[in-house]
C-alpha positions in Angstrom: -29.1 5.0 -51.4 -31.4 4.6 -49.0 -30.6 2.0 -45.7 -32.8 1.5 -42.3 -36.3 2.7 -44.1 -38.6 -0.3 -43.5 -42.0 -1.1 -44.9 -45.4 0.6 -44.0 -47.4 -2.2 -45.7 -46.9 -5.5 -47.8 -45.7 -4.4 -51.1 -44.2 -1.0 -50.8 -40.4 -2.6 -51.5 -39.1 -2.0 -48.7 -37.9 -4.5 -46.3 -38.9 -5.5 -42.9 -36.5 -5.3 -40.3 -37.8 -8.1 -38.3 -36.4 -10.0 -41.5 -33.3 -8.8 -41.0 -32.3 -9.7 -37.6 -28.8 -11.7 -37.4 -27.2 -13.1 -34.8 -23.6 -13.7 -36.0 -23.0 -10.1 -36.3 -19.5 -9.4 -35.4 -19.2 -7.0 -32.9 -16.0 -5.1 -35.1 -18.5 -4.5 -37.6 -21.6 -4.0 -35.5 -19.3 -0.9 -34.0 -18.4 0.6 -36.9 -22.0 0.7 -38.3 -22.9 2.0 -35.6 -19.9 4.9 -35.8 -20.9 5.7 -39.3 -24.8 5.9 -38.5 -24.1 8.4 -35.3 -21.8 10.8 -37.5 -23.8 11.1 -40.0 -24.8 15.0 -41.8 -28.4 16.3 -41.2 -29.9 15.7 -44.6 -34.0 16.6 -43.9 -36.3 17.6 -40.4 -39.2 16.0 -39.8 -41.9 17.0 -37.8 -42.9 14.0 -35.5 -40.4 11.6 -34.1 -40.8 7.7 -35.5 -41.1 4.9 -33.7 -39.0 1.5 -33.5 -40.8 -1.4 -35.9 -39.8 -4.2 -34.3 -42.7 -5.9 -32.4 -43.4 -5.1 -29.0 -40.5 -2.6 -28.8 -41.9 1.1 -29.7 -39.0 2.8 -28.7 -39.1 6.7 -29.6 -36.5 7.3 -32.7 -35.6 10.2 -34.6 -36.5 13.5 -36.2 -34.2 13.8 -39.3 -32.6 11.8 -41.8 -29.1 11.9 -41.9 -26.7 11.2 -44.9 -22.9 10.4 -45.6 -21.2 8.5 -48.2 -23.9 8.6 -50.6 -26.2 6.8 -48.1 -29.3 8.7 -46.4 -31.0 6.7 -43.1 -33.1 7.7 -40.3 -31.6 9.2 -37.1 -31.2 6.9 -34.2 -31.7 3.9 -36.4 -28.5 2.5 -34.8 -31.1 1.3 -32.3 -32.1 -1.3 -34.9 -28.5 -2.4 -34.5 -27.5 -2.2 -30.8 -30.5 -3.3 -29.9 -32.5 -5.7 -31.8 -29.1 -7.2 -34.1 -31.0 -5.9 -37.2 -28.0 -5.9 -40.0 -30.2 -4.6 -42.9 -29.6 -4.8 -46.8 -27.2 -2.0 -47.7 -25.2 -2.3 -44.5 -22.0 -3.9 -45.5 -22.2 -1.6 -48.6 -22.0 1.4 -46.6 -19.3 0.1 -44.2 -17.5 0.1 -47.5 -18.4 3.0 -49.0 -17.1 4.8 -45.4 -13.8 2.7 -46.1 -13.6 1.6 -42.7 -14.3 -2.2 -44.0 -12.7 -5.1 -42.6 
């Protein structure tokens, strides 16, 4: 299952992160996403590092996609977290999956 891989243009099914942004994340659960994002395994190497998507930002991101728990996301995505408050779809699903839910 695929989490933190945002859209390139309207249509494509993926979601936007800018949609995404919550501000009544607790910080319990904000910590452990973050834990299970960090410790992921290397799944694929990319080439060329990508960029943040949230407007104005452009922060420098990973090379890889990592992958536990049945779950592949970009590496450094936890940026998206710590940062901006993103909680995207599939996050509460993968706290879960780790077994670290609340």
């Amino acid at each position: 299952i695929e989490i933190f891989f945002w859209t390139d243009e309207p249509g494509d099914g993926r979601p936007d992160p800018t949609a995404h942004v919550r501000a009544d994340i607790d910080p319990d659960r904000k910590a452990r996403l973050v834990a299970i994002l960090t410790s992921g395994a290397k799944v694929q190497q990319w080439r060329g590092f990508a960029e943040c998507r949230m407007p104005g930002c452009g922060e420098t991101l990973g090379i890889a996609d990592l992958g536990a728990h049945g779950f592949v996301w970009p590496s450094r995505c936890e940026h998206y977290v710590t940062e901006h408050n993103v909680w995207p779809p599939g996050a509460d699903e993968l706290i879960a999956a780790a077994g670290v839910a609340s």
